[in-house]
C-alpha positions as CSV (number, residue, x, y, z in Angstrom):
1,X,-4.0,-26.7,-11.7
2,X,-6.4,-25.1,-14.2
3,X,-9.3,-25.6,-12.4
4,X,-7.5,-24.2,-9.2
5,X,-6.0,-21.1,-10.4
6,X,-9.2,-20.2,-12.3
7,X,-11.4,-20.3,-8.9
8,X,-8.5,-18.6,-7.1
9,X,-8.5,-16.0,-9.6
10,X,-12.5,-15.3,-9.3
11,X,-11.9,-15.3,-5.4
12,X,-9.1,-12.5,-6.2
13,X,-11.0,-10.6,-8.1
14,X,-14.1,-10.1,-6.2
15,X,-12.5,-9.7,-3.3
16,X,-9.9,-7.2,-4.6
17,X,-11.0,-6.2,-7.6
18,X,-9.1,-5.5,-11.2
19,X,-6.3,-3.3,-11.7
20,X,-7.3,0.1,-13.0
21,X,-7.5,0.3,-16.8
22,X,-7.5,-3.8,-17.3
23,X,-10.9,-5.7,-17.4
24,X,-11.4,-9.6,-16.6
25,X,-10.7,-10.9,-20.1
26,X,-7.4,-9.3,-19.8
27,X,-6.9,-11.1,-16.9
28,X,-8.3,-14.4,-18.0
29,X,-6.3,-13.9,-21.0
30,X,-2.9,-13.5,-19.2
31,X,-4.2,-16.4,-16.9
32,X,-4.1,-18.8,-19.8
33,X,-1.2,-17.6,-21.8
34,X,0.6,-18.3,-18.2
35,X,-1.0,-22.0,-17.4
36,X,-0.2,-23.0,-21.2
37,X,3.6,-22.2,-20.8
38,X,3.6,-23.8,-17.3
39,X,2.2,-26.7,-18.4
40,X,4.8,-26.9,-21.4
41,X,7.7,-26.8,-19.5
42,X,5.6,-29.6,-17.3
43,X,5.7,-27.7,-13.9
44,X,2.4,-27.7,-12.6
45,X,3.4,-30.0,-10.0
46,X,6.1,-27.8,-8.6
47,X,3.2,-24.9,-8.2
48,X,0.7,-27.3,-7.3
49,X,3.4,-28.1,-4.2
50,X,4.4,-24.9,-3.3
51,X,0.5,-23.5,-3.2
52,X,0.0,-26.0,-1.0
53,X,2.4,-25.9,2.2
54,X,2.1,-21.8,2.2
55,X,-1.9,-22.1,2.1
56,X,-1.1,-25.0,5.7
57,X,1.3,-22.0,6.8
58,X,-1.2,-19.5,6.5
59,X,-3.9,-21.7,8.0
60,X,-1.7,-22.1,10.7
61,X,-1.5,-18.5,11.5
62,X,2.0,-18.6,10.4
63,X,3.1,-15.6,8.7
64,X,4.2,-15.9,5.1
65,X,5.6,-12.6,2.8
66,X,3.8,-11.6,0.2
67,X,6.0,-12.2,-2.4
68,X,9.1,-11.3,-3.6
69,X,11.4,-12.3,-6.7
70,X,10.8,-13.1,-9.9
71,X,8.0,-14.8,-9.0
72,X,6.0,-11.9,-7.9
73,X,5.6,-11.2,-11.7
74,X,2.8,-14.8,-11.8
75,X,-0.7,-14.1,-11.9
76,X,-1.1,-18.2,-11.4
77,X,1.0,-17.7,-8.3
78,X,-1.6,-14.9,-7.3
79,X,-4.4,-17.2,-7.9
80,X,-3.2,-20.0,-6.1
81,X,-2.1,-17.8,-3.2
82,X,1.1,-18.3,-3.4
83,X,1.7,-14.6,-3.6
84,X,-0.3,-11.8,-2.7
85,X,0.8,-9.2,-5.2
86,X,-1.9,-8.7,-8.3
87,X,1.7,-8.6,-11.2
88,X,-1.1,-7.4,-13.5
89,X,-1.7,-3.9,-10.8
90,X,2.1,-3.5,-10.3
91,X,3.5,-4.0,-13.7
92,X,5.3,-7.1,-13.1
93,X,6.4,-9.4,-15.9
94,X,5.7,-13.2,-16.1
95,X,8.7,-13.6,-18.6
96,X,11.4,-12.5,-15.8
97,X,9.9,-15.4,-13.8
98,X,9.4,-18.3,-16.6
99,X,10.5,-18.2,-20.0
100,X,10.2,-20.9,-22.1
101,X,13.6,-19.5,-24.1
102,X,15.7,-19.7,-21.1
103,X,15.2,-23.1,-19.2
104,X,15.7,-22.7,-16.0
105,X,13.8,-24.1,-12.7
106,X,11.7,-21.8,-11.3
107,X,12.1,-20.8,-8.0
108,X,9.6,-18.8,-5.5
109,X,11.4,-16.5,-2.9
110,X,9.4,-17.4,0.2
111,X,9.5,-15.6,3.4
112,X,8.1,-17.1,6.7
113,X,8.0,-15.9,10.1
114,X,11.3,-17.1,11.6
115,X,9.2,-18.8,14.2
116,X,7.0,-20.8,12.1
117,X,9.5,-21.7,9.6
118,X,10.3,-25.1,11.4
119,X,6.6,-25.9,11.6
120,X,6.2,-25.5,7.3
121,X,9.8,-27.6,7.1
122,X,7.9,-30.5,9.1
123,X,5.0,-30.0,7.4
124,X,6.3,-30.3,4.1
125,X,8.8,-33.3,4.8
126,X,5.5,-35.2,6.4
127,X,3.7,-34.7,3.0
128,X,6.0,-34.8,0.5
129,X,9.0,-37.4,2.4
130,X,12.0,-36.4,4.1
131,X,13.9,-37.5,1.5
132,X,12.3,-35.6,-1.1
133,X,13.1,-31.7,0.6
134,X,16.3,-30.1,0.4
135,X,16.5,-26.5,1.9
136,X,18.3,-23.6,1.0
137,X,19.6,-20.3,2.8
138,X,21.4,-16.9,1.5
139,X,23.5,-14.6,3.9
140,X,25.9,-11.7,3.4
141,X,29.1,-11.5,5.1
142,X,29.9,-7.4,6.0
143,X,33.1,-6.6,6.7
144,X,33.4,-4.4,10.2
145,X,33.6,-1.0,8.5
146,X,30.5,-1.7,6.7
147,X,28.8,-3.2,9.5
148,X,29.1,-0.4,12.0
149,X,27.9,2.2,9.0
150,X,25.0,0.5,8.3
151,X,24.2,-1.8,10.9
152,X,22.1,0.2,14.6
153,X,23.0,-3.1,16.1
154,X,26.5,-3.1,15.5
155,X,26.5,0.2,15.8
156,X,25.1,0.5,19.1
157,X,27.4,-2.6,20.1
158,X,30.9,-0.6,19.5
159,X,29.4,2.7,20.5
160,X,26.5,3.0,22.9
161,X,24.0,5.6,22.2
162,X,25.6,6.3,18.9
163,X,22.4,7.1,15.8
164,X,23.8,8.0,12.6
165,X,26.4,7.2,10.3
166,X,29.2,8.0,12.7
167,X,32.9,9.3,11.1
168,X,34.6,6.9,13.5
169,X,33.9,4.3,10.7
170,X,36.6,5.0,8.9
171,X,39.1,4.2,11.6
172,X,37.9,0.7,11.2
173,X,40.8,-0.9,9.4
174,X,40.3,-2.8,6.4
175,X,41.2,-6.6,6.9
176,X,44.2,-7.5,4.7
């Protein structure tokens, strides 16, 4: 993992330069103080893993986010392309993402094109063995009022033509 984030790190940098104000030993210093605490809390394989099926997604032309989370604040994540946000450039802290004080897994917030999604699921359960991948999902439940205030679909569902924040929402009864 060393040997990978430090080349993906030189590739970074001369293609995108430093952050204003910091200079490369900055960066290799951050680098290192980074790897070490990854490698203490022994989870260079779990980065190792993840770098890997979002490099095949982005091979495959499959659009991948550029980071979001927590994890946003790695620059090993940004050397290993996991991300695409310098954390040094936009202030982002490595200690929100990994803390050696709080032990916790690490997760990365991913975000794939909806259609390609299937495609890195395969992927991954071909490499790694179906049995080893679990997935996850998040969603939000909003109640009507709230969809039809914030929502153009919904809004456009109940009133045709209707663009803003219309004062018919509040005649949307609550549930009970």
């Amino acid at each position: 993992m060393r040997r990978q984030a430090d080349e993906g790190l030189t590739r970074r940098i001369e293609t995108l330069g430093l952050a204003s104000g910091w200079t490369i030993d900055d960066y290799r210093k951050r680098l290192d103080f980074e790897l070490s605490v990854i490698e203490k809390m022994k989870y260079p394989g779990y980065f190792l893993i993840v770098a890997d099926f979002i490099q095949w997604a982005k091979a495959q032309g499959i659009p991948v986010g550029p980071g979001r989370g927590s994890g946003a604040g790695s620059l090993v994540a940004y050397a290993l392309t996991i991300t695409d946000l310098d954390p040094i450039r936009f202030g982002l802290l490595f200690e929100r993402f990994l803390n050696p004080e709080r032990v916790s897994m690490p997760d990365f917030d991913i975000d794939f094109c909806r259609s390609g999604r299937g495609e890195v699921i395969d992927y991954v359960q071909k490499r790694y063995g179906r049995e080893q991948v679990g997935q996850t999902s998040h969603s939000n439940v909003a109640g009507a009022r709230g969809a039809a205030r914030c929502r153009p679909c919904a809004r456009n569902a109940l009133r045709p033509g209707s663009t803003s924040s219309p004062s018919w929402c509040r005649t949307i009864r609550p549930r009970q």
